[in-house]
ROMI-785027 format. One line per field, with one value per residue (C-alpha): x, y, z; residue in three letters. Coordinates in Angstrom, 2 decimals. Example, Ala and Ser with C-alpha at 12.3 -4.5 7.8 and 13.67 -1.06 7.14 Angstrom:
2
X: (12.30;13.67)
Y: (-4.50;-1.06)
Z: (7.80;7.14)
zavo: (ALA;SER)
END
This chain:
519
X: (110.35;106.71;105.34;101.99;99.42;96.32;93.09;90.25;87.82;86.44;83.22;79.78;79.64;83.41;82.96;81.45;84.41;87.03;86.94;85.98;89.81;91.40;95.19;94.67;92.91;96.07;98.76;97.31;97.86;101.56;102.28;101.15;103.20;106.57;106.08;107.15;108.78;106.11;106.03;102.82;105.05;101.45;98.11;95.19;92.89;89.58;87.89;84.98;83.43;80.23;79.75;79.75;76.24;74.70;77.42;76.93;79.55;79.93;80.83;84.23;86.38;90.47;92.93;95.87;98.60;102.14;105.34;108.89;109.60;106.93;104.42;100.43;99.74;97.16;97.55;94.34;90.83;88.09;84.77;84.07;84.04;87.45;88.94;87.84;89.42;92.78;92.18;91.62;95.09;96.41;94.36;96.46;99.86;98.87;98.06;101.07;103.18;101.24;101.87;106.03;105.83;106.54;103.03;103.10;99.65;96.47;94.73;91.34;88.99;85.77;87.01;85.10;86.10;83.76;85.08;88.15;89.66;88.80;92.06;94.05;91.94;91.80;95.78;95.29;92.85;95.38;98.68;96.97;98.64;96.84;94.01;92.68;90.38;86.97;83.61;81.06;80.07;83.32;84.86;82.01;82.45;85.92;86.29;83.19;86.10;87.70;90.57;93.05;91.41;92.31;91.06;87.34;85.19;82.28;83.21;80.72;82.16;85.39;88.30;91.15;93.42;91.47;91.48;94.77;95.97;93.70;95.22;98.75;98.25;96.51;99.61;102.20;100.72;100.26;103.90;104.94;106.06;107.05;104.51;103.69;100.89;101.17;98.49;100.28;100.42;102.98;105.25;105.61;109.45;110.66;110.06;106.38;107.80;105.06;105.17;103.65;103.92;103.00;99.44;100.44;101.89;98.90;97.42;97.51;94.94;96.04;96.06;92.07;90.86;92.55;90.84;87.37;87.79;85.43;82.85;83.17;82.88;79.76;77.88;79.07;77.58;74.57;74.51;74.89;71.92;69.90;69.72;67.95;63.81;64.08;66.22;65.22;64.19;68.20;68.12;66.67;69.91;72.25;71.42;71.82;74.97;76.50;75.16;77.11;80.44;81.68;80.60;82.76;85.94;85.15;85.21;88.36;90.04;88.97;90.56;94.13;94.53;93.87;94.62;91.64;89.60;86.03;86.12;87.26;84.96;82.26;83.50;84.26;80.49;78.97;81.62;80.84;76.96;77.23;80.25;78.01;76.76;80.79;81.29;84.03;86.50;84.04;84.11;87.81;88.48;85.83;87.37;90.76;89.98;87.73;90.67;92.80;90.25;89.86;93.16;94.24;90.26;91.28;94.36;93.07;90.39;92.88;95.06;91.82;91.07;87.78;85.79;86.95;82.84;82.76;86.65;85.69;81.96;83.58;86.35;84.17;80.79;82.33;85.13;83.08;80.28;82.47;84.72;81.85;80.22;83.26;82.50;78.86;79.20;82.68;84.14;81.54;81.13;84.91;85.32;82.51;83.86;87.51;85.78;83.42;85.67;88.55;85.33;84.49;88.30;88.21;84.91;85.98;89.14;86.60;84.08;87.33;88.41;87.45;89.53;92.75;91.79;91.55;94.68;96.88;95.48;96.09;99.56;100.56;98.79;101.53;104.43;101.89;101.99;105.68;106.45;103.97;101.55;98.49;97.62;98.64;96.42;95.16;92.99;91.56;90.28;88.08;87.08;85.51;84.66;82.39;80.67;78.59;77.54;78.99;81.27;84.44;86.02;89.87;88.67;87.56;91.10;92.18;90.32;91.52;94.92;95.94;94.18;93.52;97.08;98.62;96.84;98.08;101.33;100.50;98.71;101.62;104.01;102.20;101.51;104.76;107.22;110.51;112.33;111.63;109.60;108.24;104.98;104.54;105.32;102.77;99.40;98.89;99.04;96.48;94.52;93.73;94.14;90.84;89.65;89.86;90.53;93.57;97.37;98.81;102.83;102.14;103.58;106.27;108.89;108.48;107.91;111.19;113.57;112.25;111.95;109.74;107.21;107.15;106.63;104.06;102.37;102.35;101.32;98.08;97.04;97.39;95.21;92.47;91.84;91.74;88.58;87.31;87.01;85.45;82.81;82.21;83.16;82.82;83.64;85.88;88.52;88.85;86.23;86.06;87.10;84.15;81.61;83.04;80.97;78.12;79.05;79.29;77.48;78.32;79.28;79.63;82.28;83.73;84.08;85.95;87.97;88.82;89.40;91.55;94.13;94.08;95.11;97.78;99.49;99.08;100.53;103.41;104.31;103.98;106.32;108.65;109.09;110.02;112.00;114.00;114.06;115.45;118.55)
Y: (187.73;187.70;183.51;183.72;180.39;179.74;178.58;178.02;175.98;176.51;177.71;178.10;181.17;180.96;178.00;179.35;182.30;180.22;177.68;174.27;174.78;175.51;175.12;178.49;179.88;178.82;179.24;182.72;184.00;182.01;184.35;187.41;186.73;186.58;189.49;190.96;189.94;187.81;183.30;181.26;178.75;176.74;175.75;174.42;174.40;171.99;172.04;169.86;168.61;170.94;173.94;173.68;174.96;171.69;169.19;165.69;164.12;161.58;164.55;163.99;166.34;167.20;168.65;170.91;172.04;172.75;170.87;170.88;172.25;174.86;173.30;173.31;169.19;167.04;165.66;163.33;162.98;161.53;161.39;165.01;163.54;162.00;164.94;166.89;164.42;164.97;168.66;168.90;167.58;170.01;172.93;171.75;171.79;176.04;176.09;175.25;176.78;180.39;179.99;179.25;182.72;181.05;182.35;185.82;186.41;184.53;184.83;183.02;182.04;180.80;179.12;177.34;178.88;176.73;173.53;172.35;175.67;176.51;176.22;178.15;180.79;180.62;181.10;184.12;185.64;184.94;186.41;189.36;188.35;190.05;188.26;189.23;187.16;186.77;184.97;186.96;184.61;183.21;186.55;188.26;184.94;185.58;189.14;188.83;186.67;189.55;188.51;191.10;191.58;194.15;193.50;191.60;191.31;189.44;186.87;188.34;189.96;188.90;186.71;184.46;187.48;190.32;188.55;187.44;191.55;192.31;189.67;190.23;194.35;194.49;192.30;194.17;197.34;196.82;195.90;198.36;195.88;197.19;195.59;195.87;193.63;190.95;191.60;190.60;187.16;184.09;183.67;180.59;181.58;182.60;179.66;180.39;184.30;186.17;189.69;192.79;195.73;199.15;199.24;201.51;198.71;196.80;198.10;196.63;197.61;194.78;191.77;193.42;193.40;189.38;188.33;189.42;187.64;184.80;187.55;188.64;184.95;183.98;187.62;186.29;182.88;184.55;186.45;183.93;181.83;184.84;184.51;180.88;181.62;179.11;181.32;184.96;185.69;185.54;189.05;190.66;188.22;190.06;193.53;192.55;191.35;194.36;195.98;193.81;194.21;197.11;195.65;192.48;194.45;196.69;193.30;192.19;195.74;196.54;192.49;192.91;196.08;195.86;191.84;191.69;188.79;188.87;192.54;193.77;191.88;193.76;196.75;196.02;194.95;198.59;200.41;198.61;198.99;202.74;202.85;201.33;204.91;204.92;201.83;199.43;201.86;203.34;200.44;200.29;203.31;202.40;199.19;200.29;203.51;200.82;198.65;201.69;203.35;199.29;198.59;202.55;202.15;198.40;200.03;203.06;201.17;198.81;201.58;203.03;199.46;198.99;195.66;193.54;192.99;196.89;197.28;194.86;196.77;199.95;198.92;197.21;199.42;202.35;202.22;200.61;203.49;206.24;205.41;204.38;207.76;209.22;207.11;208.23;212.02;212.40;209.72;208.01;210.84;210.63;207.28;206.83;209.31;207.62;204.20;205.31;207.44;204.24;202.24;204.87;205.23;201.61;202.24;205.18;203.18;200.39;202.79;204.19;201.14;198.02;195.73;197.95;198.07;194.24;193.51;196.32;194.43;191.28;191.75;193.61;191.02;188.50;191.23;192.71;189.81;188.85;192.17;192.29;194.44;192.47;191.56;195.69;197.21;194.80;192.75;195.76;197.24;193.71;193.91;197.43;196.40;193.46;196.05;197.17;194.83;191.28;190.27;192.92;193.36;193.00;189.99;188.57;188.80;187.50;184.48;184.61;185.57;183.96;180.97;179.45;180.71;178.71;175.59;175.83;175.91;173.26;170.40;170.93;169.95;167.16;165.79;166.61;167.40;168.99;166.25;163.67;164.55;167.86;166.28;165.37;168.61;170.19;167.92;169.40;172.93;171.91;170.79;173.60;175.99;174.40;173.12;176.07;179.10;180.01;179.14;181.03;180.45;176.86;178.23;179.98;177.42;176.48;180.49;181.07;178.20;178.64;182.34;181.53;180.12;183.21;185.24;182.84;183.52;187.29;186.80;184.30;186.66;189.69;188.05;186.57;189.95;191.60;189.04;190.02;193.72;192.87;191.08;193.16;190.30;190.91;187.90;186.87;184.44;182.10;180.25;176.53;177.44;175.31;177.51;180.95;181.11;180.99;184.18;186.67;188.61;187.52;183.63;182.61;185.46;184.42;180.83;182.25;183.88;181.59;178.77;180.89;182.11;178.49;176.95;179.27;178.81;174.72;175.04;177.71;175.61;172.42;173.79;175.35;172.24;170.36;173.00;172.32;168.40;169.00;170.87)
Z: (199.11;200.66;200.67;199.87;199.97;197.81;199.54;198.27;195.78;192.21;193.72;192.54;190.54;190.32;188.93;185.18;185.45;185.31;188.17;186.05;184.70;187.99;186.14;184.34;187.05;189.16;186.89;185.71;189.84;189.85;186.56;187.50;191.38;189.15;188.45;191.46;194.79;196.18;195.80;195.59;197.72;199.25;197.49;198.40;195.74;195.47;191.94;191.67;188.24;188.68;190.73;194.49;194.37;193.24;194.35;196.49;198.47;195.78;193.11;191.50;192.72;192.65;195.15;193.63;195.21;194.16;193.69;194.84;191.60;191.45;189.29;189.66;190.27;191.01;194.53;195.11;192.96;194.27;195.44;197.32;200.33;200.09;198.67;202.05;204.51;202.17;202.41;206.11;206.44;204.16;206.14;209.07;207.74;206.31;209.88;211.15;208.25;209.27;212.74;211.95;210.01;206.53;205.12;204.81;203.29;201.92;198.76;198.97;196.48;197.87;200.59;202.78;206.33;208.38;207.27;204.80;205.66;209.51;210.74;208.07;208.24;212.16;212.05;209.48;212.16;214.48;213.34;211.32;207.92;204.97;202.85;199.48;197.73;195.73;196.89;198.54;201.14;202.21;202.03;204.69;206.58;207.30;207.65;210.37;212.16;212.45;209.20;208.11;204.93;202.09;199.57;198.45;195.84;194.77;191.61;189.48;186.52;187.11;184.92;185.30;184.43;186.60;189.75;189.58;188.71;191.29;194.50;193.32;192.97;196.32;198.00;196.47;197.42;201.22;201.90;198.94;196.48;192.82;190.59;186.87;185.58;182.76;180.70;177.28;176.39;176.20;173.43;172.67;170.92;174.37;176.34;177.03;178.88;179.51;177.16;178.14;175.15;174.98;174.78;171.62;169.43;169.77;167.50;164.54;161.69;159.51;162.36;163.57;159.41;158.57;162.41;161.15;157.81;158.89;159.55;155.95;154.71;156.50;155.16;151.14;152.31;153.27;149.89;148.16;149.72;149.48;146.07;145.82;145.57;148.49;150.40;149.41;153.04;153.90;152.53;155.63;157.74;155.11;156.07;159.29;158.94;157.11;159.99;162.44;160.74;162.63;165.75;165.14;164.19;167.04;169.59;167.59;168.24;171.79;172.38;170.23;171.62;175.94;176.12;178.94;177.60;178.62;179.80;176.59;174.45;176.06;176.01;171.98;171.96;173.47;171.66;168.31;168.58;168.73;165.98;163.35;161.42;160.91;158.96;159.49;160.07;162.62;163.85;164.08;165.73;168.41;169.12;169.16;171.73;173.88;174.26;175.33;177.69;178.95;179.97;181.73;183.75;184.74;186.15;188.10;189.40;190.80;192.29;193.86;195.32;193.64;194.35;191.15;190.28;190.11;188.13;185.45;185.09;185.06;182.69;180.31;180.52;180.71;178.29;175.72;176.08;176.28;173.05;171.21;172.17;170.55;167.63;167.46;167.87;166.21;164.15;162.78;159.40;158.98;158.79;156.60;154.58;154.34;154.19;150.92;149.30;149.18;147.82;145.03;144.25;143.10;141.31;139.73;138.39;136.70;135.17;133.91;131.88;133.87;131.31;132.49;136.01;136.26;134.57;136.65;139.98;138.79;137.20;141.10;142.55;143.21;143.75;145.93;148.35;148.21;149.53;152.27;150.86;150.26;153.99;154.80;151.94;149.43;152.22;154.47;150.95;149.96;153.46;152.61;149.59;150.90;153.78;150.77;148.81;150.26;147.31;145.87;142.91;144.64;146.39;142.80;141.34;144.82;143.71;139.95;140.53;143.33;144.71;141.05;139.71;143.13;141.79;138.14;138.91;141.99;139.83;137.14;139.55;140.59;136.88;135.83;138.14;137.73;140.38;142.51;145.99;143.86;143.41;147.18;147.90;145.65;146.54;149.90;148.39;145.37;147.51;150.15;146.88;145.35;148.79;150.82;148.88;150.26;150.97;148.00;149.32;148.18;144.85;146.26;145.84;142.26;140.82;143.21;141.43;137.90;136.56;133.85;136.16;138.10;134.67;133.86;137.25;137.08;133.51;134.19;137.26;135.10;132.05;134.43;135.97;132.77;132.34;135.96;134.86;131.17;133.10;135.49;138.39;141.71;144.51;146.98;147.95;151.60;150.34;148.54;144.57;143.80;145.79;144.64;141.57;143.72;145.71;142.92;141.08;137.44;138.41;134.73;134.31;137.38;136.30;132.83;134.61;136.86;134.63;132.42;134.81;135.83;132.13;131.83;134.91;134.55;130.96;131.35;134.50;132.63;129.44;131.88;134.30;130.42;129.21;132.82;132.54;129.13;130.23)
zavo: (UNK;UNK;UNK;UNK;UNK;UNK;UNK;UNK;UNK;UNK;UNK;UNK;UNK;UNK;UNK;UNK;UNK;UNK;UNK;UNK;UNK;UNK;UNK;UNK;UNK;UNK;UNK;UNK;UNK;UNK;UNK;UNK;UNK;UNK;UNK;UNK;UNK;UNK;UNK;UNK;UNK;UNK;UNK;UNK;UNK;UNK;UNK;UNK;UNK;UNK;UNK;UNK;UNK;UNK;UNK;UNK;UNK;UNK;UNK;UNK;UNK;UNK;UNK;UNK;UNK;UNK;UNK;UNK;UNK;UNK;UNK;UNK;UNK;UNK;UNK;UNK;UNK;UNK;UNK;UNK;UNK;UNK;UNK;UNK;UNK;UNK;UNK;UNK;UNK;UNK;UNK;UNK;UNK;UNK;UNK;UNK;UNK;UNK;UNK;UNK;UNK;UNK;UNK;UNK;UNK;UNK;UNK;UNK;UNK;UNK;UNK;UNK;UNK;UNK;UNK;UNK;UNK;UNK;UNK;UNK;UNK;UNK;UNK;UNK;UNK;UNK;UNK;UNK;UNK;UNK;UNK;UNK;UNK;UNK;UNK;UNK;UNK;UNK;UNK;UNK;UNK;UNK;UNK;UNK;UNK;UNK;UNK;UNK;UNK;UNK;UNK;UNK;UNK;UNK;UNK;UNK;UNK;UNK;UNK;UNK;UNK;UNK;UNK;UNK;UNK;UNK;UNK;UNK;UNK;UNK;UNK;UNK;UNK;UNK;UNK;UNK;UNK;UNK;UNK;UNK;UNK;UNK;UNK;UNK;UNK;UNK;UNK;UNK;UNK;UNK;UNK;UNK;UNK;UNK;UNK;UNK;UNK;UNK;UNK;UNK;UNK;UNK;UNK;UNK;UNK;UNK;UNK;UNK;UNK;UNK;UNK;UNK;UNK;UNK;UNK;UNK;UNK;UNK;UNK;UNK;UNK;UNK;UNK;UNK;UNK;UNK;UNK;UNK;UNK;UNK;UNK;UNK;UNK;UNK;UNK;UNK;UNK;UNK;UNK;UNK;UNK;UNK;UNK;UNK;UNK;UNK;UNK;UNK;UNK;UNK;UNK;UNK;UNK;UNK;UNK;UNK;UNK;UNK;UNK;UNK;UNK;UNK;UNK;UNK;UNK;UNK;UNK;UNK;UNK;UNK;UNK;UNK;UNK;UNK;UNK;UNK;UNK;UNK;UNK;UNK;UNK;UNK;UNK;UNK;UNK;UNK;UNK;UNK;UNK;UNK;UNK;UNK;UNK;UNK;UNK;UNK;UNK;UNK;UNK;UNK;UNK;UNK;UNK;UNK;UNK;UNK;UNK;UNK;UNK;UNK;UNK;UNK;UNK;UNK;UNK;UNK;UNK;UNK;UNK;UNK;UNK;UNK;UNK;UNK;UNK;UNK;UNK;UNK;UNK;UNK;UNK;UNK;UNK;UNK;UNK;UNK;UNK;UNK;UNK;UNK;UNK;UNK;UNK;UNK;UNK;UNK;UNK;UNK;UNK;UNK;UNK;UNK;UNK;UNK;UNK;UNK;UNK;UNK;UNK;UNK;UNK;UNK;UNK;UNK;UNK;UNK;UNK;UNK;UNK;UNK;UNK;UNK;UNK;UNK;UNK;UNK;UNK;UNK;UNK;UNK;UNK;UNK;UNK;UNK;UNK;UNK;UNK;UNK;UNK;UNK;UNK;UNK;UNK;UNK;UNK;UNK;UNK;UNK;UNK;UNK;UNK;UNK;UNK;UNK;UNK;UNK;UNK;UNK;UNK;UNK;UNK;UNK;UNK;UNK;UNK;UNK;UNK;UNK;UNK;UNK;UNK;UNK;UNK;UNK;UNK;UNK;UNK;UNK;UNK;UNK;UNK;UNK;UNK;UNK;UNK;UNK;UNK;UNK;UNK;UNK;UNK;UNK;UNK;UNK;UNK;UNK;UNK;UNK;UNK;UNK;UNK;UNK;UNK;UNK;UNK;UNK;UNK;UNK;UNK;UNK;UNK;UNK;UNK;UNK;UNK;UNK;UNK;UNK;UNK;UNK;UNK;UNK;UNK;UNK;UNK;UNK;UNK;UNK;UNK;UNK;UNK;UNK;UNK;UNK;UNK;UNK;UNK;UNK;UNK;UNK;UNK;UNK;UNK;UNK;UNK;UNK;UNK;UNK;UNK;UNK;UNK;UNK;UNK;UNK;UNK;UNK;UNK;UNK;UNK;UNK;UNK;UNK;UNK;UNK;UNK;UNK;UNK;UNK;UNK)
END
């Protein structure tokens, strides 16, 4: 076990990448060290309240080191010029512990050699232990003193995450140290453990389409707007948004898939700009092969001992323009193929008979969602849907035979409940049902206890999207019930619709929860 010591200060330039919360920026370097056989056992870590570039001695500033017990804590904040006294004592006791051979190797973060860390650095020079570390004027500063460094890198471009991959890779390496990096994240079910998966089972169609719902939302909103004389001009921000779709499910894609934070957003930015002749699923596949090519360049480029400025530029440039190259010269008519033909599938189905269409989605759409299928299928389609024209026919029985359905059978309960505590129970669901749009499993308990209010659910959905196809309704859900009239494109069909679904479910809940108290 290699004892390695922290040094340093949350910088100038460091300070906007990461260094204004130093206990990520620490704890993110302790993580990826567990990893393998090395032990942040020493830190000394200043972090002042604004960066170093503009600070005064009477800047507010914290010391961190570590615990007995291994944990990041605050030792002393102060004034600046306090906190430097405290850390000149702390420089001296690295000193000695270098000197005693209990410090096997620095990682430094831009330190300040010249002062609060002269003599630690002095006893690095000293016994040739390795240094790695980030700060381009520090970092030439100390290897001029003649420093055993092996690694350095400017902070520009760089994350919590990347420097810490790169300092612990670049350790384990020179004294041969097995090391595989984190770059999963913590679950929260396992005691915060870190979890690193195959790159492969990150991907995850359905978890990129529900994480760019809020895209969706604000493009309907937009729509909507658009269609006040006062707002007409919104029209132009619409098409602009459609436009922008792939390049947000891209970001989402490229981010789910490599777990690289700021470097894979950009390279889901590049790869999405040049995926969007492809559509959303263009913009899919260029996310998703971004986030790949991210995380195997990050990698190599750390195995070839790259500057970190030039891995993360190389990692997110480069993937991002290469897979979304792919996109452009490859992909993009195939997916726009896949992506229209699923669109004129549904359309073909409605010019078919529209009144059958509605009432086969609607009377599937609550088995649909019980058995997982809705957030697999159901909710990629009214995201493809809404790429064309902002509003979807799916998404309208979404609306009808879901949200409005939930707060039938949710206001019932609440007027006349079953048993005592039901209508507590119900409220909170009513109320994000009408207020929200959404929250559906609100029913879930009373349709699961009383068969005839599960009938009467599949029933209501089924009539109400029989209504959706007669008039021709197309809409969406995730939005306030009250506003969804307003983001379609037949809003008093919509609001029959809507309000029918809504009686039945209230009244077949209502008879049902009688029928019960009766027995």
């Amino acid at each position: 076990m290699k004892n390695i010591a922290i040094i340093g200060s949350s910088g100038g330039n460091l300070f906007n990448l990461g260094g204004k919360q130093p206990e990520k920026l620490l704890q993110e370097i302790i993580t990826q060290s567990e990893e393998t056989e090395l032990h942040i056992s020493t830190i000394q870590f200043i972090a002042a309240d604004t960066s170093m570039d503009a600070v005064k001695k009477t800047t507010r500033a914290t010391i961190y080191g570590r615990d007995q017990n291994g944990q990041v804590v605050q030792m002393l904040t102060s004034p600046l010029a306090e906190v430097n006294l405290k850390a000149n004592d702390y420089d001296s006791e690295i000193e000695t512990l270098i000197h005693e051979g209990k410090i096997d190797g620095l990682i430094v973060m831009s330190a300040d050699p010249e002062g609060v860390n002269k003599k630690a650095i002095a006893a690095a020079v000293e016994t040739g232990i390795p240094i790695v570390g980030t700060g381009g004027t520090s970092m030439a500063s100390i290897s001029a003193k003649g420093a055993h460094v092996i690694a350095k890198s400017g902070t520009t471009g760089t994350t919590n995450r990347t420097r810490a991959i790169s300092f612990i890779s670049s350790l384990a390496k020179y004294w041969d140290i097995k090391y595989k990096p984190i770059i999963g994240t913590r679950n929260p079910i396992d005691n915060g453990a870190q979890t690193n998966p195959s790159i492969w089972k990150n991907i995850n169609i359905r978890g990129i389409m529900i994480s760019a719902l809020p895209g969706f939302i604000a493009m309907a909103l937009v729509l909507a707007l658009s269609k006040i004389p006062a707002f007409s001009g919104l029209q132009d921000v619409f098409d602009i948004m459609i436009a922008a779709l792939p390049i947000i499910v891209a970001v989402i894609a490229a981010k789910q898939v490599s777990n690289l934070d700021e470097v894979s957003i950009v390279a889901g930015v590049v790869a999405g700009v040049l995926s969007v002749d492809g559509g959303i699923i263009g913009g899919i596949i260029g996310g998703i092969l971004a986030g790949i090519l991210v995380q195997i360049l990050f990698t190599k480029c750390i195995q070839w001992k790259f500057p970190m400025t030039t891995v993360n530029i190389v990692a997110g440039g480069l993937a991002g323009l290469i897979s979304g190259l792919l996109v452009y010269f490859l992909f993009a008519p195939i997916a726009l193929m896949i992506g229209d033909g699923i669109k004129e599938a549904i359309e073909l189905a409605i010019a078919f008979n529209p009144v059958l269409a509605g009432l086969v989605g609607g009377l599937l759409i609550w088995p649909a969602i019980l058995g997982g299928v809705y957030h697999a299928a159901i909710l990629p389609i009214v995201l493809l849907e809404m790429e064309r024209t902002g509003a979807s026919f799916l998404g309208a029985i979404d609306m009808v035979g879901l949200v409005l359905v939930s707060a039938g059978i949710n206001l019932a309960n609440i007027i006349a409940p079953r048993d005592k505590g039901e209508a507590a129970a119900a409220t909170p669901g009513f109320l994000i049902n009408m207020g929200f749009g959404t929250f559906v499993e609100a029913a879930y308990p009373f349709m699961f206890s009383n068969k005839f209010v599960f009938a009467g659910a599949i029933f209501s959905a089924g009539i109400g999207g029989a209504l959706v196809g007669l008039f021709d309704v197309r809409g969406t859900a995730y939005v306030p019930t009250f506003t969804a009239p307003f983001l379609t494109n037949n809003s008093i069909g919509f609001v029959i619709a809507m309000a029918t679904s809504f009686i039945l479910s209230f009244g077949i809940t209502l008879i049902a929860n009688k029928m019960k108290k009766a027995k």
